[in-house]
C-alpha positions in Angstrom: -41.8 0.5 47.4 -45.0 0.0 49.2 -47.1 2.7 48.0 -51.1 2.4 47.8 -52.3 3.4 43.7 -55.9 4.4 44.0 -56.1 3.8 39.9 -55.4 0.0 40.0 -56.9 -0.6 43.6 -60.0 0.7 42.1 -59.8 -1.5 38.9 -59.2 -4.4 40.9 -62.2 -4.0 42.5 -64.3 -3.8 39.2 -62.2 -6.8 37.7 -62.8 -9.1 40.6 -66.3 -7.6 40.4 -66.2 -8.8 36.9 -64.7 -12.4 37.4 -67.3 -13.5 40.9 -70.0 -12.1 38.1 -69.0 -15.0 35.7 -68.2 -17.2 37.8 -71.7 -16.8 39.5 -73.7 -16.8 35.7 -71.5 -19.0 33.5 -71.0 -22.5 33.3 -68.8 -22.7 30.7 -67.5 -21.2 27.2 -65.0 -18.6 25.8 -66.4 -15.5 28.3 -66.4 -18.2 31.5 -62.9 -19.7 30.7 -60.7 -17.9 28.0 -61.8 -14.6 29.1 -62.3 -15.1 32.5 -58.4 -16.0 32.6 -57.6 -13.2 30.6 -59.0 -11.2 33.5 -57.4 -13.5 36.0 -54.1 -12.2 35.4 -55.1 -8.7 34.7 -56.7 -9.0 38.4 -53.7 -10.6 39.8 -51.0 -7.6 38.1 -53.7 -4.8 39.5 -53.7 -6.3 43.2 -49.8 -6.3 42.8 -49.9 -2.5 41.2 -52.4 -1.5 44.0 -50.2 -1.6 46.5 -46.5 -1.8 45.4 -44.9 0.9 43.0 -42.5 -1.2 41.2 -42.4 -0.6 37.7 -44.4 -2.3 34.8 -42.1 -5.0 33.5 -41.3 -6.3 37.1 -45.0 -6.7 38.1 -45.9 -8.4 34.5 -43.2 -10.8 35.2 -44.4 -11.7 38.9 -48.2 -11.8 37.5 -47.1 -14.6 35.1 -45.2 -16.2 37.6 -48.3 -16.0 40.2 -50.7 -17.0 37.0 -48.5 -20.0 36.1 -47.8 -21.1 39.4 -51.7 -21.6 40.2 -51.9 -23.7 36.5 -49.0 -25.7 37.8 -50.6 -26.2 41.2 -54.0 -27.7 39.0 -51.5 -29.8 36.8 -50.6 -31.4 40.1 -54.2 -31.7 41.5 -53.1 -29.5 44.6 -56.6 -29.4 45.6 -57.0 -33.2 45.7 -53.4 -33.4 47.6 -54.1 -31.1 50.3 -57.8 -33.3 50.6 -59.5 -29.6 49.4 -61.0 -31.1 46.1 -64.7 -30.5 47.6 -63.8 -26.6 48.8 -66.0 -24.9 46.4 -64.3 -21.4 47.2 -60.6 -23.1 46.4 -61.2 -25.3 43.8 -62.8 -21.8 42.1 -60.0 -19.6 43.1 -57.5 -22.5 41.9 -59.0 -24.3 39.3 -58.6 -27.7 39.0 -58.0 -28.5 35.0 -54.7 -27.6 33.7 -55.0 -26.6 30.4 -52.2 -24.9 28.2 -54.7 -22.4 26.5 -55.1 -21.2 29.8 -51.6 -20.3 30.0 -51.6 -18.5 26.4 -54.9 -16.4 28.5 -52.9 -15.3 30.8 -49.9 -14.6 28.9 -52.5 -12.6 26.8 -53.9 -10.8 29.9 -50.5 -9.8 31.7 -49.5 -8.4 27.7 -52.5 -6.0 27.7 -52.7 -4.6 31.3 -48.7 -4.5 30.9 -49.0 -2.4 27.9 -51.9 -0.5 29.2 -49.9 0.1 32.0 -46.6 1.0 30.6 -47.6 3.3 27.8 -51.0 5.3 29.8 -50.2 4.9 33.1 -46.7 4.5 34.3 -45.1 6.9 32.3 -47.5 9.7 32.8 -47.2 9.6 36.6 -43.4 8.8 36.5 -42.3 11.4 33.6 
């Protein structure tokens, strides 16, 4: 089960490359928030393949889980609860707007890498 995956540790190091890039340059509009959640969960279901060899469907379905679990914890104000609304490093990691686009993003996101995943990757190293 626990098995590193050089292919998806590496892209999880360019995605979350990626992501602290916008983060650091973008204040806001499609590339800062759709996109950058489409990438969220893309980063999320990497870290998960980087290091676990479970197969496609059952890390999408944990990603989305993961991915919806964090907008649920910004629905709630989790940051403001826990008296972490001023953290600048959670409050970027978490959020803090829920938003239901966000969840069609990373519905979006888990789709492609899953897809990417299942059709180029999985099945040609597990024949």
């Amino acid at each position: 089960m626990f098995k590193p995956n050089s292919i998806f540790l590496t892209l999880t190091v360019i995605i979350l490359g990626i992501e602290i890039a916008i983060a650091l340059s973008l204040d806001s509009g499609f590339i800062r928030y759709t996109f950058g959640d489409v990438l969220a969960s893309i980063l999320v279901y990497t870290f998960i393949r980087s290091f676990f060899s479970l197969k496609p469907f059952i890390v999408a379905i944990i990603s989305l889980f993961i991915s919806f679990l964090i907008e649920g914890l910004q629905l709630i104000n989790f940051t403001k609860l826990i008296h972490q609304e001023h953290n600048k490093l959670l409050t970027v990691v978490l959020g803090n707007h829920f938003s239901f686009e966000d969840l069609l993003a990373y519905s979006v996101g888990v789709l492609i890498i899953y897809l990417i995943d299942k059709h180029h990757i999985y099945e040609t190293n597990n024949p």
